[in-house]
DOLOLO-880599 format. One record per residue (C-alpha): residue in three letters; residue number from 1; x negated, y, z negated. Coordinates in steps of 0.001 Angstrom, whole numbers, plus 500000, padded with zeros to 6 digits. Last residue first. Layout:
<sites>
['ALA'; NUM; [X; Y; Z]]
...
</sites>
This chain:
<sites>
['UNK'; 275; [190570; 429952; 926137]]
['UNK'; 274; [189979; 432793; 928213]]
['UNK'; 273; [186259; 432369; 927656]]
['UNK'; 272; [185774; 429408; 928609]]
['UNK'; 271; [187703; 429430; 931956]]
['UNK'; 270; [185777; 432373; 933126]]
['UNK'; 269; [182788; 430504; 932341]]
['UNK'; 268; [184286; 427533; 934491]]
['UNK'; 267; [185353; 429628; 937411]]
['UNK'; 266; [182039; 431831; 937308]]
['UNK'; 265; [180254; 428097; 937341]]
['UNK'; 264; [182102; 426966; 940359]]
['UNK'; 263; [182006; 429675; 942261]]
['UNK'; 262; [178151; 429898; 942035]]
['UNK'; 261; [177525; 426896; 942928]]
['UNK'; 260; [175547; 425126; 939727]]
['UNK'; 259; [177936; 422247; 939199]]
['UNK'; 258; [180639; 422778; 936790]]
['UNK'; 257; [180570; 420735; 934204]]
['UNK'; 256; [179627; 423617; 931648]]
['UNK'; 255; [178305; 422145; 928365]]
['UNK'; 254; [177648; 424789; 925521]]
['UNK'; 253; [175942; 423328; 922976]]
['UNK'; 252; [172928; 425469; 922714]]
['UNK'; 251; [170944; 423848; 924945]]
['UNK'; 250; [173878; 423516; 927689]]
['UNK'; 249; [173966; 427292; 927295]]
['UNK'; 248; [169934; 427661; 928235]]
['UNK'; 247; [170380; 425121; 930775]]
['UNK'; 246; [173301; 427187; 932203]]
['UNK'; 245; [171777; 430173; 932203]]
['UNK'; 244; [168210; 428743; 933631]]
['UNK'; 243; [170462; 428164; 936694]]
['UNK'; 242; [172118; 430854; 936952]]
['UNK'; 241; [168663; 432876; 936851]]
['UNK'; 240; [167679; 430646; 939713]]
['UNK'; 239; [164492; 428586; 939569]]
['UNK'; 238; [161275; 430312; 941565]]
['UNK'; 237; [159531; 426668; 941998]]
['UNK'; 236; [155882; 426164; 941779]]
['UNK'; 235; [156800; 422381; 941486]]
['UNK'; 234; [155721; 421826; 938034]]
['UNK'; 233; [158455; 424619; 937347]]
['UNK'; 232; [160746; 422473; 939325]]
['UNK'; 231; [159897; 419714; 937053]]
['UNK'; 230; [160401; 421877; 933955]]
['UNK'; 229; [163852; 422871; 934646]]
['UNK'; 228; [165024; 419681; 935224]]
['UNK'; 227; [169071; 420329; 935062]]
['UNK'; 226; [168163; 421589; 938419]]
['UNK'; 225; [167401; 418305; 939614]]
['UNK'; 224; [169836; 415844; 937978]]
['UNK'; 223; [172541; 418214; 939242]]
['UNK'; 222; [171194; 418505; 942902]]
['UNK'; 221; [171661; 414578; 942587]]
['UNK'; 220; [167872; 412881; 942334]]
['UNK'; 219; [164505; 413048; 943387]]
['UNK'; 218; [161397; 413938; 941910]]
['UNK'; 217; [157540; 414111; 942710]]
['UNK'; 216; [157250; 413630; 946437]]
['UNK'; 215; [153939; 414396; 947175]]
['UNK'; 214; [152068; 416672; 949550]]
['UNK'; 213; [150663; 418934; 946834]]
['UNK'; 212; [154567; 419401; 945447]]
['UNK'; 211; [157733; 418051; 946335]]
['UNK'; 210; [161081; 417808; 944939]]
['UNK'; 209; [163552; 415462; 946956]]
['UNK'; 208; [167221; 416629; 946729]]
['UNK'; 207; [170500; 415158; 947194]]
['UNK'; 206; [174008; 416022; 948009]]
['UNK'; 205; [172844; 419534; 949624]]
['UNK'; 204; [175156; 422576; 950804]]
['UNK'; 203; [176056; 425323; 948137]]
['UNK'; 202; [173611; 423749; 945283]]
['UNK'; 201; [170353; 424145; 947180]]
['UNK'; 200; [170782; 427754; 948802]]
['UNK'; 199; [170032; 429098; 945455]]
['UNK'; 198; [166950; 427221; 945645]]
['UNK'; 197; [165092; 429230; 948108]]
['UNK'; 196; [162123; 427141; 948648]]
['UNK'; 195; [163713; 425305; 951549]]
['UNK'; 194; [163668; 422334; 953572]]
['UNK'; 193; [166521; 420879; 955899]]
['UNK'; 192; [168324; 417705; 956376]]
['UNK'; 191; [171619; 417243; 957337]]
['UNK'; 190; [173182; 414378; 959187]]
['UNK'; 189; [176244; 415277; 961327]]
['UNK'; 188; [179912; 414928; 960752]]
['UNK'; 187; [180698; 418138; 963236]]
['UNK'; 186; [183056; 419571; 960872]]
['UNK'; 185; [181989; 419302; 957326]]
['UNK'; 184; [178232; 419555; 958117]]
['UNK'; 183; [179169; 422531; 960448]]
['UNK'; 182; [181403; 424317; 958179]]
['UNK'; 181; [178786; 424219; 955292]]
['UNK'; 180; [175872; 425361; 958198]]
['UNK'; 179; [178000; 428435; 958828]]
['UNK'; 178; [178860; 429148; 955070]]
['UNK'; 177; [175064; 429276; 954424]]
['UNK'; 176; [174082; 430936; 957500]]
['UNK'; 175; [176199; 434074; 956708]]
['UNK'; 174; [175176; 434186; 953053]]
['UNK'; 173; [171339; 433803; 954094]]
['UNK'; 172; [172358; 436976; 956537]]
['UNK'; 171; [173541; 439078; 953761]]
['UNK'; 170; [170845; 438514; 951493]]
['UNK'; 169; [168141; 439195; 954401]]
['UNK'; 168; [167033; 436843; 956688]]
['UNK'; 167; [162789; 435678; 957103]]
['UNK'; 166; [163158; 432587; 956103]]
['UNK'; 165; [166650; 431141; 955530]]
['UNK'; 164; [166535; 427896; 957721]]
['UNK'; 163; [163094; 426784; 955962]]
['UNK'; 162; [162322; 423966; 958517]]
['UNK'; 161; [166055; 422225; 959674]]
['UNK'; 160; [166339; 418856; 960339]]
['UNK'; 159; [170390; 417909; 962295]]
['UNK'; 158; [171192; 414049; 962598]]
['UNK'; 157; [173057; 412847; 965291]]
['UNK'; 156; [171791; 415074; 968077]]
['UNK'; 155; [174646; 416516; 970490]]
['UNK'; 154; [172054; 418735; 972944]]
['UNK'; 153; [174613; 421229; 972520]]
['UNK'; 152; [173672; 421407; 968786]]
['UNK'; 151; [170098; 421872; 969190]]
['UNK'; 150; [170982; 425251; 971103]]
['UNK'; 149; [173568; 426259; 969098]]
['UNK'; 148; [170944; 425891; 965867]]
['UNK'; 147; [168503; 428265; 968226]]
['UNK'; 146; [171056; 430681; 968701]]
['UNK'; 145; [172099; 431310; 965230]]
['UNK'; 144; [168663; 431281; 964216]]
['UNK'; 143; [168222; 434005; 966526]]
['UNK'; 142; [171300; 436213; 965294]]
['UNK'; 141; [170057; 435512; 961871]]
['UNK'; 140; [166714; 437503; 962931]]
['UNK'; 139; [168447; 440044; 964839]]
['UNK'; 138; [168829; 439916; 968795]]
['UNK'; 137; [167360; 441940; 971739]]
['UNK'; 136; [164694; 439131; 972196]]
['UNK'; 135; [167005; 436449; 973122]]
['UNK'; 134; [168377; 438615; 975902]]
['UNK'; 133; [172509; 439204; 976094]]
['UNK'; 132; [174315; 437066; 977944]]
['UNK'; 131; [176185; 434817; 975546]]
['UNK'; 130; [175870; 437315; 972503]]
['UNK'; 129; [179365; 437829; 972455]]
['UNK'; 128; [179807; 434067; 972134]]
['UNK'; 127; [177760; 433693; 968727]]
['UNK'; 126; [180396; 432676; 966450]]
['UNK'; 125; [177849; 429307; 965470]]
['UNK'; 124; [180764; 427135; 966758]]
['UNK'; 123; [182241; 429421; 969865]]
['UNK'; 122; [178917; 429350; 971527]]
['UNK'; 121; [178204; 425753; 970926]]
['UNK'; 120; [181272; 424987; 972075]]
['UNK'; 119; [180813; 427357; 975327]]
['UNK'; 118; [177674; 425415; 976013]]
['UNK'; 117; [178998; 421904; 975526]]
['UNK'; 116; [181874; 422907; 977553]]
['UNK'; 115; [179248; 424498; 980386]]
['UNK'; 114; [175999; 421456; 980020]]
['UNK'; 113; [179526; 418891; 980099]]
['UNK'; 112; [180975; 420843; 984121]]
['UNK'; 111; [177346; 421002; 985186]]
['UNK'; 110; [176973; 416828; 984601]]
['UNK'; 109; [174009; 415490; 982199]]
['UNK'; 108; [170372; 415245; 983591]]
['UNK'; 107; [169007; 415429; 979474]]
['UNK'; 106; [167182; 418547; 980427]]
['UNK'; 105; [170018; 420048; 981445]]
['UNK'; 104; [171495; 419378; 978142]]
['UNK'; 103; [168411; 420895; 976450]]
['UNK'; 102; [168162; 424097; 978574]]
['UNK'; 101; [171887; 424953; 978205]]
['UNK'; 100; [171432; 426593; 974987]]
['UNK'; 99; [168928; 429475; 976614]]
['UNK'; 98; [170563; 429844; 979433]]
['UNK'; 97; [173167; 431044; 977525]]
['UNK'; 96; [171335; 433021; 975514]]
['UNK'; 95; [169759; 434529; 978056]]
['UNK'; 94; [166182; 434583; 979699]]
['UNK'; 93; [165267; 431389; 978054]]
['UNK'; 92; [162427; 431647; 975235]]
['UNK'; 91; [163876; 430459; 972025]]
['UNK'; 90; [161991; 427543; 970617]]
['UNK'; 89; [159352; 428923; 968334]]
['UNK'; 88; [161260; 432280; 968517]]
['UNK'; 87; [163576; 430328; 965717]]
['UNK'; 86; [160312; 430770; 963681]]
['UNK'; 85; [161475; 427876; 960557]]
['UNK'; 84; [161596; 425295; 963194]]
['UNK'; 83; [165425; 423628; 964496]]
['UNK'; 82; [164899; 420086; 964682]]
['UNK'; 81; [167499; 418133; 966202]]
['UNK'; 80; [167212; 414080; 966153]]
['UNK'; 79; [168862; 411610; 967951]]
['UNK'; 78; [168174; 412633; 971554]]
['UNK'; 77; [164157; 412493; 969965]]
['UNK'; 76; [165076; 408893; 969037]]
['UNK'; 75; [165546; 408376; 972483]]
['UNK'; 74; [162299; 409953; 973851]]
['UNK'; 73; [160208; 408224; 971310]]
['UNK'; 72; [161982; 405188; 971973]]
['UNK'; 71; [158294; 403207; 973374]]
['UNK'; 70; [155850; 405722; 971211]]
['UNK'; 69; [157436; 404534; 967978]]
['UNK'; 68; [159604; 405332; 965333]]
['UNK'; 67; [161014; 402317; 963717]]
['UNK'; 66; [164824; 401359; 964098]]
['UNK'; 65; [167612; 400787; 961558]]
['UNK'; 64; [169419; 404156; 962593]]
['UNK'; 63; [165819; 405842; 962488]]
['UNK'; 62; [163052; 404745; 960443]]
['UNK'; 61; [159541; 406249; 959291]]
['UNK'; 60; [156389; 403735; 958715]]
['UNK'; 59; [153553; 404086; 956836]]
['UNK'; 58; [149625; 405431; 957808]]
['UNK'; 57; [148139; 407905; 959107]]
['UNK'; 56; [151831; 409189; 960067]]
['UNK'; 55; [152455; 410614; 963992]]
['UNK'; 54; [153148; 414570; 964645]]
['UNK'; 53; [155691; 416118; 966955]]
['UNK'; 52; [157114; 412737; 967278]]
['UNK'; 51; [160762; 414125; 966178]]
['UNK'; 50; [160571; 413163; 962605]]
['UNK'; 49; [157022; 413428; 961680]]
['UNK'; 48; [157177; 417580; 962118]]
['UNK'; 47; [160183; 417267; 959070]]
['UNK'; 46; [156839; 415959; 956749]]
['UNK'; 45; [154585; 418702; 958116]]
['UNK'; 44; [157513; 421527; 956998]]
['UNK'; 43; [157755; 420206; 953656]]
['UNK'; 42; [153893; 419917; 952622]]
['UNK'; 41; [154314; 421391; 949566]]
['UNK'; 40; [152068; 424401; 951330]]
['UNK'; 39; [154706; 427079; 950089]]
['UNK'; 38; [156846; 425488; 947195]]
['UNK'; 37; [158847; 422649; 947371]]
['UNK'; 36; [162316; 421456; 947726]]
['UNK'; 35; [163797; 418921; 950468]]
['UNK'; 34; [167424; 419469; 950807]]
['UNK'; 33; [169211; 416339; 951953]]
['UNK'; 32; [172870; 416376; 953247]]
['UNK'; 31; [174882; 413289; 954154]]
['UNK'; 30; [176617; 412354; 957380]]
['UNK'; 29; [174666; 409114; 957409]]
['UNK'; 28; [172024; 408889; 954532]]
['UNK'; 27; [168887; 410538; 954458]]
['UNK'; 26; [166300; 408678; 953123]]
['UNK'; 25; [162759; 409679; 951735]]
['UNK'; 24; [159213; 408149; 950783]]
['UNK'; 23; [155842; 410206; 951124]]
['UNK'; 22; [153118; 408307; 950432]]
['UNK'; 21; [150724; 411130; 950418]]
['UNK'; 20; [150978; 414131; 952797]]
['UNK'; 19; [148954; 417088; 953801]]
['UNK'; 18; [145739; 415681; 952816]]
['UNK'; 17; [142817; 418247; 954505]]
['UNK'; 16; [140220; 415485; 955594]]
['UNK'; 15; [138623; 418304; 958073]]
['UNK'; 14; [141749; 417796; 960829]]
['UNK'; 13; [144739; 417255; 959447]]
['UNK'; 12; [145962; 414126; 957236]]
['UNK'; 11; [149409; 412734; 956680]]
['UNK'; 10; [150513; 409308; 954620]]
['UNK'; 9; [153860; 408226; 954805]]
['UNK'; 8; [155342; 405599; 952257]]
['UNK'; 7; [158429; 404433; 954021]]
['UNK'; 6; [160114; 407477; 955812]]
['UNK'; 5; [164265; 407270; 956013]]
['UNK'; 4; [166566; 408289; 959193]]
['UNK'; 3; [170821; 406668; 959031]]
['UNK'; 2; [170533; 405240; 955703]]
['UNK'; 1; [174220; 403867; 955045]]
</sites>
């Protein structure tokens, strides 16, 4: 079941500049999406539509069976948690803390829910020894960390992130990877996010749009897409060396049914060879 779709959006900014052309996707109820595309693809403007930040020229965009309009703005915004690619976008409370309570305070609910939804949040993204320290003290991943928790305590039913590795180094991109695994698998929440990073693709996503120029320009399972070398390439896409390994094995008769996690593919080359 389609739980948030767009039907043929259309963006422009100011000046005529095209940021989106018929742009169709769906995101299905606890699914996860990855949208792909390079720098100025047009990603990040698309996941602004979502949450009313910015309103489609033209077509139509869908939540739970309902269109997006001014009238259940503020509802559909309960529904939807966007988490920007600057986590200092949205982080600006004196504590963390104070910091993840802001949205369920927001949303009038009762002192004793804003503290266990708090102290969930906390204890979910493994950030509860940061609880009082100051936003601005903290690391990169530390901030994303906090900025997901806060989203989360706000209990949205479908979770958009905007390039949720930027700016983390290896180590932190692993750490954020396994978190946002866990959390798809134990909070049963819609995932959607955009990335460029493709490695991060294959370890999280069902399905993938490609896009490129403010189009959509493939779709498909994350095996139908990276088996399409030449699309992403179209796409201005940096493809994995594990990925071009297995296309370049598959090519010479080697078929690996393995996926393209890493894991998965050491397993099934070990496999192969110790035949």
């Amino acid at each position: 079941m389609t739980i948030l779709e767009t039907r043929s959006i259309s963006y422009e900014y100011r000046g005529g500049i095209i940021a989106l052309q018929d742009v169709s996707v769906q995101v299905p109820r606890n699914g996860c999406v990855a949208l792909l595309g390079s720098n100025g693809a047009g990603k990040s403007t698309l996941l602004k539509h979502f949450n009313g930040v910015l309103t489609p020229k033209t077509g139509e965009i869908w939540v739970e069976g309902e269109r997006i309009s001014k009238e259940n703005l503020r509802t559909v915004r309960q529904k939807i948690g966007m988490v920007f690619q600057n986590p200092d976008d949205q982080i600006f409370a004196p504590t963390v803390r104070e910091d993840i309570a802001f949205g369920p305070i927001n949303l009038g609910l009762p002192s004793e829910i804003i503290e266990e939804r708090v102290q969930q949040s906390l204890e979910l993204l493994e950030i509860t020894k940061l609880a009082d320290r100051p936003p601005h003290q903290l690391s990169g991943g530390e901030k994303k960390r906090v900025a997901i928790a806060g989203i989360l305590a706000m209990n949205p039913e479908i979770l958009v992130l905007d390039e949720p590795t930027s700016g983390l180094d290896p180590a932190g991109i692993r750490e954020l990877t396994q978190l946002l695994r866990r959390l798809v698998q134990m909070k049963r929440i819609s995932l959607m996010f955009s990335t460029h990073h493709l490695d991060l693709v294959p370890e999280l996503a069902k399905y993938v749009y490609v896009m490129h120029q403010g189009r959509v320009i493939g779709e498909g399972t994350v095996e139908d897409i990276f088996a399409n070398i030449a699309l992403l390439d179209e796409a201005r896409l940096d493809v994995p060396i594990l990925t071009r390994l297995i296309t370049s094995l598959q090519n010479r008769g080697v078929s690996l049914s393995s996926g393209y996690r890493f894991e998965d593919v050491e397993q099934a080359l070990y496999t192969l060879i110790t035949r």
